[in-house]
N, C-alpha and C positions, 0 to 999 in steps of 0.2 A: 732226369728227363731232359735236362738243358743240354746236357753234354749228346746224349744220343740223336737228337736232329741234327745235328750239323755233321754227324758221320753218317746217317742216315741219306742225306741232300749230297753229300759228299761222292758213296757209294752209286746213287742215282745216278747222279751229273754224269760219272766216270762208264756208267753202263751205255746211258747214250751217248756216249762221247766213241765208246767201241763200235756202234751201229754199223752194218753194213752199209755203205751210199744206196743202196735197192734196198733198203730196208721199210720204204714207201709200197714199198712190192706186198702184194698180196690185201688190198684193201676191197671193199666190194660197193658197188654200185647197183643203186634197187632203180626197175625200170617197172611202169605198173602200166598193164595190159587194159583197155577200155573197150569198149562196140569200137571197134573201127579205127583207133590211134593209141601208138606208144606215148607216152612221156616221163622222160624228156622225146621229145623227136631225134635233137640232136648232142649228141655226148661225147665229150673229149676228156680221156682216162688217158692214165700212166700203164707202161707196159707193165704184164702179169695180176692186173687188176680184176678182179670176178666182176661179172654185168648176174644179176637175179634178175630175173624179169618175173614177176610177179601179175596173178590175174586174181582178181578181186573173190572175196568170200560170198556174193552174191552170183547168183549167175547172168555170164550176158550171152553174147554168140559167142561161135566155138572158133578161136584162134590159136595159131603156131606159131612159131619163132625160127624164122630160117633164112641163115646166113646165104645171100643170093651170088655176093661178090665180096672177096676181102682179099687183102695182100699177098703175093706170092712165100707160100709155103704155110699160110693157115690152113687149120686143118678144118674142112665142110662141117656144118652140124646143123641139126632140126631138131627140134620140139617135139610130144608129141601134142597132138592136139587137145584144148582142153576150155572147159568155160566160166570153171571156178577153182578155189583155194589151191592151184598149181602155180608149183614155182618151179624154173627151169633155170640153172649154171651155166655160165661159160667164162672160164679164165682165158683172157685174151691176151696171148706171148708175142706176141708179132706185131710189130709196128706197121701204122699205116690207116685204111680208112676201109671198114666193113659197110654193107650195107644187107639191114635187114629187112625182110618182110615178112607179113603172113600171108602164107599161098593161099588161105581161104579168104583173102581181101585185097588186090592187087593194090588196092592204093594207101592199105594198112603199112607205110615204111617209118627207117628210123637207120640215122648213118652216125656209126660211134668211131672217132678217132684217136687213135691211139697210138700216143706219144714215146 
C-alpha cells in the first residue's frame, strides 16, 4: 500500500501537469430565477463557461431568458417561458459583456461578463 500512493500522487500530478491551459473551459454557472430578479445580477465567467439559469420548484410569474445585447459574433438566444422547476443553458464562447432580460419584465435584467 505504501509503495502504491506515491505512484498513485505521481500519475496524478503528471495528468494535471498535461492539462490543456483552457482546461477551465467548460465549468457551469447556476443563475436562479425570482418574481422579478436574476442572481447573481452581475456575473463575470471565463470563456466557454455554461450559465444554467434555473427557476425555482415552487411557482412564481412566468419569466424568460433572453439575450438583448452581447458581443459581436454571439450567437441570439431565448428561453422559453416558464414559472417553475425549468432550467435553461447557454455556453457562452465569445468574450465580452451580454446583457440579459426577461421580455415579460422589462426591468427583470442581469449582465454576465465574460472573460
Amino acid at each position: 500500500m505504501r509503495r502504491i500512493l506515491p505512484v498513485a500522487l505521481a500519475a496524478g500530478a503528471a495528468l494535471l501537469s498535461a492539462a490543456p491551459a483552457d482546461a477551465g473551459a467548460g465549468k457551469t454557472k447556476t443563475v436562479k430565477l425570482y418574481d422579478n430578479y436574476f442572481t447573481p445580477v452581475d456575473l463575470k465567467i471565463s470563456k466557454g463557461t455554461t450559465v444554467k439559469w434555473k427557476w425555482p420548484a415552487d411557482p412564481i410569474d412566468v419569466h424568460d431568458v433572453k439575450l438583448k445585447k452581447g458581443p459581436d459574433g454571439a450567437k441570439k438566444f431565448h428561453s422559453e417561458p416558464a414559472s417553475s422547476g425549468y432550467v435553461f443553458k447557454k455556453t457562452l464562447k465569445v468574450k465580452g459583456t451580454y446583457k440579459i432580460i426577461c421580455t415579460l419584465h422589462e426591468e427583470m435584467t442581469q449582465t454576465i461578463k465574460v472573460r
